[in-house]
C-alpha positions as a printed Julia matrix, in Angstrom:
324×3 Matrix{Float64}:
 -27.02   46.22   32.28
 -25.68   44.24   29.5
 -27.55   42.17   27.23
 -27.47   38.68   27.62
 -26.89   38.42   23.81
 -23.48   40.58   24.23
 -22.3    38.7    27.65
 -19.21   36.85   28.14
 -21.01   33.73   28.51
 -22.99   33.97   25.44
 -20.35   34.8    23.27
 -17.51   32.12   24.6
 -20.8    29.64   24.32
 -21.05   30.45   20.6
 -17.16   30.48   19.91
 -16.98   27.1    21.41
 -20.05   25.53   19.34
 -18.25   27.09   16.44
 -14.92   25.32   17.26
 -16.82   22.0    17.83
 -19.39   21.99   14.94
 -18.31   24.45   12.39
 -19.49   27.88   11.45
 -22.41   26.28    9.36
 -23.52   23.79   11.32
 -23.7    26.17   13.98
 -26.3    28.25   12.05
 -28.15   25.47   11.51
 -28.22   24.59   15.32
 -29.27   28.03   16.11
 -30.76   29.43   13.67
 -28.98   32.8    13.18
 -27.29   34.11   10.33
 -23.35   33.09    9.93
 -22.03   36.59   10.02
 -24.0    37.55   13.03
 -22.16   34.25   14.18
 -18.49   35.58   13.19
 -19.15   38.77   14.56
 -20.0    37.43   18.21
 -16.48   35.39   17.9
 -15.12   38.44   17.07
 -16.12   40.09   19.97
 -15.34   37.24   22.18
 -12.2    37.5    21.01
 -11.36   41.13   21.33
 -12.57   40.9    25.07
  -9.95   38.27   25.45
 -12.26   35.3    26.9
 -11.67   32.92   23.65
  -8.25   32.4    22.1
  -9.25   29.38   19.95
  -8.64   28.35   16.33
 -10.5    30.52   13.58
 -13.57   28.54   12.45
 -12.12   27.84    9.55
  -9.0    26.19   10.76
 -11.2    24.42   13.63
 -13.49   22.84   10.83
 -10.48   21.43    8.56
  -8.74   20.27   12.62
 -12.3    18.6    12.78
 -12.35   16.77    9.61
  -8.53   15.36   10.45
  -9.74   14.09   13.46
 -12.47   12.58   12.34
 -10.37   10.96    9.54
  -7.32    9.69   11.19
  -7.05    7.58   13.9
  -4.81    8.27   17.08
  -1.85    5.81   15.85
  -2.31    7.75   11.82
  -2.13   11.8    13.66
   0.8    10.51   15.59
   2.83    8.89   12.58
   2.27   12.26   11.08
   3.45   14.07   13.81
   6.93   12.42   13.2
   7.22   12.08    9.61
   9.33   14.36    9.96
  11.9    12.34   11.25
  11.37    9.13    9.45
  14.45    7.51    6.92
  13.62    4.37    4.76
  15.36    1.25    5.96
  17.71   -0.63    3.25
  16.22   -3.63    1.89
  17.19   -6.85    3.11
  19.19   -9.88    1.34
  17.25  -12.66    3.4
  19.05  -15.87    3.6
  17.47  -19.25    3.11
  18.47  -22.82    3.54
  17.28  -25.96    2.48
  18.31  -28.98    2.44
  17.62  -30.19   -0.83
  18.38  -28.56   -4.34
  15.2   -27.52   -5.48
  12.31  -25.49   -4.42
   8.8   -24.71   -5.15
   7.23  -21.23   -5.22
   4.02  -18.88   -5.49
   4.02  -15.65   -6.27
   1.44  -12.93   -6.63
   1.71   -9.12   -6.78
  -0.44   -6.17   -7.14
  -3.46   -7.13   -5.1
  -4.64   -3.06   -4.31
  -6.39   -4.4    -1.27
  -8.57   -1.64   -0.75
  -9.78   -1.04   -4.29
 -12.9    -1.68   -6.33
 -11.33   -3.88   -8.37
  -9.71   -6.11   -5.88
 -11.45  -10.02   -5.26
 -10.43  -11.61   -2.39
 -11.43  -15.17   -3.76
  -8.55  -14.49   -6.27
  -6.04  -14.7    -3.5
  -7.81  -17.48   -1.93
  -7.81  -19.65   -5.38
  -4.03  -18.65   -4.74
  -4.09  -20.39   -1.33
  -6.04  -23.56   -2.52
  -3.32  -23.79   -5.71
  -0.1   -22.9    -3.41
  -1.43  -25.56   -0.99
  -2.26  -28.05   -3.16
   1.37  -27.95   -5.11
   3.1   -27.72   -2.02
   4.74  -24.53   -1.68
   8.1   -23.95   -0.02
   6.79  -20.25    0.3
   5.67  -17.22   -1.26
   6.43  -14.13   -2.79
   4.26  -10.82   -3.26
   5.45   -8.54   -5.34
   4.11   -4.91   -3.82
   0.99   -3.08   -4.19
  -0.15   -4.71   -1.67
  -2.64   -2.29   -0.41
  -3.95    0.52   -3.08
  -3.19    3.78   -0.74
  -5.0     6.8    -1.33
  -3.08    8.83   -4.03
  -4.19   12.44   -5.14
  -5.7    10.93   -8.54
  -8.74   13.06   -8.82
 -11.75   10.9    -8.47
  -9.5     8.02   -6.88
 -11.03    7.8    -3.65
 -14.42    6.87   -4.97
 -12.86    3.97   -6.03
 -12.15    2.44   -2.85
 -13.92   -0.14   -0.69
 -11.49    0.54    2.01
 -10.72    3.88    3.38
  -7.39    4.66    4.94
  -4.17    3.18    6.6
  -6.16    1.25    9.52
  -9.04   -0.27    7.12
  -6.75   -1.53    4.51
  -4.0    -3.18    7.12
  -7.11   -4.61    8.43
  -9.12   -6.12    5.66
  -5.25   -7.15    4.24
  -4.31   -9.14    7.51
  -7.89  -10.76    7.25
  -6.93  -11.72    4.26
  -3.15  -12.91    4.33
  -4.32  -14.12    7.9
  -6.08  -17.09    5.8
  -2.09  -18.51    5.15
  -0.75  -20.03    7.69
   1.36  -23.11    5.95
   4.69  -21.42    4.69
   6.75  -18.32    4.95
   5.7   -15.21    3.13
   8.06  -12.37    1.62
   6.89   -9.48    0.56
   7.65   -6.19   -0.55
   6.18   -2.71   -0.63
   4.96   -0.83   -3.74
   4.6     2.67   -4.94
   0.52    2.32   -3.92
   1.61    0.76   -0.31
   4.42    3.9    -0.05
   1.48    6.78   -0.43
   1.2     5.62    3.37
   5.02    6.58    3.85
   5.04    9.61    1.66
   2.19   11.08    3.32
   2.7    10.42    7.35
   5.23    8.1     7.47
   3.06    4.72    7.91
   4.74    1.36    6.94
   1.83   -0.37    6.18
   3.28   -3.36    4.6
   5.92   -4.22    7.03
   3.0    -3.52    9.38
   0.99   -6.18    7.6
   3.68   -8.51    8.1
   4.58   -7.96   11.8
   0.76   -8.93   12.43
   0.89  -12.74   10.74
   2.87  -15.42   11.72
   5.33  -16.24    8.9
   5.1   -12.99    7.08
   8.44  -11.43    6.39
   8.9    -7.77    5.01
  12.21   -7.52    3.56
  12.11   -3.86    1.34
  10.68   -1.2     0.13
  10.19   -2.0    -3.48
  13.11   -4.78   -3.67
  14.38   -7.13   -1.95
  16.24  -10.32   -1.97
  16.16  -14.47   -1.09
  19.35  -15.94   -1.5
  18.63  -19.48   -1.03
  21.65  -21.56    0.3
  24.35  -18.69   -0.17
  24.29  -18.92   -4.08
  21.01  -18.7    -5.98
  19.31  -14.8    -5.43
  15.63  -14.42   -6.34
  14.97  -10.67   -6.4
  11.73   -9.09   -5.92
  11.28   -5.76   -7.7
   8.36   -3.18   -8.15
   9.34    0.11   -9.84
   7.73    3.55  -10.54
   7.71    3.43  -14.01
   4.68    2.95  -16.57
   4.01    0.4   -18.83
   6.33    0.19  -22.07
   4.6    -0.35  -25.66
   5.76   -3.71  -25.43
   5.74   -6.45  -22.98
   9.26   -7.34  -22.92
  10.87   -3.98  -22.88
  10.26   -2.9   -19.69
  12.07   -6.13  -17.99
  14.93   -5.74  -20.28
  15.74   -2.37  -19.32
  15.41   -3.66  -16.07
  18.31   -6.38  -16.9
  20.36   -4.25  -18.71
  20.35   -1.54  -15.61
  21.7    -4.11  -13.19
  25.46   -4.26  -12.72
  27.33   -7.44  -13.1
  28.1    -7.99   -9.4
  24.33   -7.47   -8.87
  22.39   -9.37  -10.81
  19.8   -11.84   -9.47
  19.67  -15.75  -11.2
  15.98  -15.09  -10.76
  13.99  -11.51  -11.05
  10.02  -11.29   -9.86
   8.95   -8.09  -11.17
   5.76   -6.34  -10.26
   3.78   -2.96  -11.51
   2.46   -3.49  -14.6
   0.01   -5.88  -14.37
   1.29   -7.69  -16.79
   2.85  -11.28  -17.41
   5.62  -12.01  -19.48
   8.81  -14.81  -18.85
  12.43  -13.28  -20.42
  15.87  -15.29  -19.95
  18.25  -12.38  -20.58
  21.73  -11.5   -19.08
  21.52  -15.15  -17.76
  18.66  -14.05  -15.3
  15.16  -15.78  -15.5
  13.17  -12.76  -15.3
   9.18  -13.1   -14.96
   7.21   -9.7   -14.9
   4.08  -10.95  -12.58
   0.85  -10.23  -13.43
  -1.14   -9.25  -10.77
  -4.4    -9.84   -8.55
  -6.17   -6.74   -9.02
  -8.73   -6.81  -12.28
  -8.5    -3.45  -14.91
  -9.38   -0.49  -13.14
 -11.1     2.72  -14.59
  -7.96    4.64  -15.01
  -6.47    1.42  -16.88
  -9.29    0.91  -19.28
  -9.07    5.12  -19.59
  -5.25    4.71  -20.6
  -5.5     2.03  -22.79
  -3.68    0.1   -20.43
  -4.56   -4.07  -20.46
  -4.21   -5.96  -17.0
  -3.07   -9.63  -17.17
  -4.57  -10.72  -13.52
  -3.53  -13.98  -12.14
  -0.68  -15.63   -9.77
   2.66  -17.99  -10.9
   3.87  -21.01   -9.17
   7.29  -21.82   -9.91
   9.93  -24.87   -9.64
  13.45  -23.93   -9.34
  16.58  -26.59   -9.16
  19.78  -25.07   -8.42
  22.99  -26.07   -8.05
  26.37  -23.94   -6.67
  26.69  -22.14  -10.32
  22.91  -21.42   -9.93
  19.81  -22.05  -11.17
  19.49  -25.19  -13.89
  15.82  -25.79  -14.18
  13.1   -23.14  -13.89
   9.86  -24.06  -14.51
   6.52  -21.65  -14.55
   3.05  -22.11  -14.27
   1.07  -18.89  -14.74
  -2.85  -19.31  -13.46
  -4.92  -16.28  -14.89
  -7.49  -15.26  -14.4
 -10.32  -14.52  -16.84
């Protein structure tokens, strides 16, 4: 008679433990030695009774699952077949000749280094001025990017705990539109399983418009385009030069009269190529990898008054409100 140690039950029992808790954990659990372990799921194996994954597959298929949530394994599944949508040109009337705008960018929701009371000072400001709407500028939420080291930086962990501390957040404005764009933190999501997070930040609030991935544009009564814009590239040696490579990229038949930029975390104002150009600052403070690359943040969040007329913009005033 066969042992009850080489029986069919006993060895599909330990290939299943195995499959559910890991070769080690199932040593732990029953206190016998990992290769006496493998050599039982051999066995059950060869007899044909257990045609599961290998342990060590089933342990990384464990640690997915226990990652991801249904709606994250199932954007992955079709990544595959996912194709970025253009950006929109989002037309605006009013009915006057001038409007007044806030704009903030970079706010890494999801990082260390990101204060919600900054966006709420925001709020209180925007409110208080009395914003036609606002603008953010991408980098909305801070992803999870292969950076070594980068996700012990994080307060929030994933797609579903960043769209949810972000619509907690955003779900504080209620007064005006909001349009924003995605940026190359926010598109980690995309790269990775195909997740929109942004434009799925938007659909959830009442008001909140997504209208690219990193640009878009507001034409405001058929004539006047403000362009949001993010970019992939780093920061230049000086402030200026980045926007005015910008500017002098742009063909003639489109150009903005007005150009947000994002990215950099920095803040400078440049009137080149006849477009008012303003590279935004951001919400996020100086991060590790910042301070480690020399790199300066300039946080803080721009209101801005805007006349216009049908040849295009003949005021534009800025406030910048930093933050120290």
């Amino acid at each position: 008679m066969a042992s009850t140690h080489n029986s069919d039950e006993y060895c599909l029992k330990i290939a299943k433990l195995v499959q559910e808790k890991g070769l080690e954990e199932t040593s732990k659990i029953l206190k016998i030695k990992q290769t006496t372990i493998e050599r039982v799921i051999r066995e059950a194996k060869s007899r044909g009774i257990f045609q599961g994954a290998s342990n060590s597959k089933s342990k990384y298929i464990n640690k997915i699952l226990e990652t991801y949530s249904e709606a994250e394994l199932r954007l992955i599944a079709d990544a595959k077949t996912f194709v970025l949508e253009k950006s929109k040109k989002l037309n605006i009337n009013f009915e006057g000749k001038s409007v007044k705008i806030g704009v903030m960018t970079d706010t890494h929701i999801g990082h260390q280094k990101f204060f919600p009371e900054r966006v709420y000072a925001a709020f209180e400001e925007f409110k208080k001025e009395k914003i036609d709407f606002w603008c953010h500028v991408g980098d909305v939420t801070e992803g999870m990017s292969n950076r070594a080291g980068h996700i012990y930086e994080l307060t929030h962990l994933g797609y579903d705990q960043q769209k949810k501390f972000a619509c907690e957040i955003f779900g504080q404005w209620t007064d005006t539109p909001v349009y924003m764009i995605d940026g190359n933190h926010d598109r980690w999501y995309i790269k990775s399983n195909g997740a929109l997070i942004v434009k799925d930040i938007a659909n959830r609030l009442d008001n909140y418009h997504f209208i690219g991935h990193d640009e878009g544009d507001i034409i405001l009564n058929n004539n006047t385009t403000i362009r949001l814009w993010h970019g992939e590239d780093g920061n230049s040696y000086a402030l200026s030069y980045r926007i005015q490579k910008i500017l002098e990229s742009l063909q003639g038949g489109d150009k903005p009269n007005i150009m947000f930029c994002g990215h950099t975390h920095k803040y400078v104002k440049l009137f080149e190529r006849n477009v008012h150009a303003v590279s935004s600052g951001c919400i996020e403070d100086q991060t590790s990898w910042m301070r480690g690359k020399r790199i300066a943040a300039n946080p803080g969040f721009g209101i801005y008054d805007i006349t216009f007329d049908n040849t295009g913009v003949k005021k534009f005033g800025e406030t910048f409100y930093p933050f120290y």
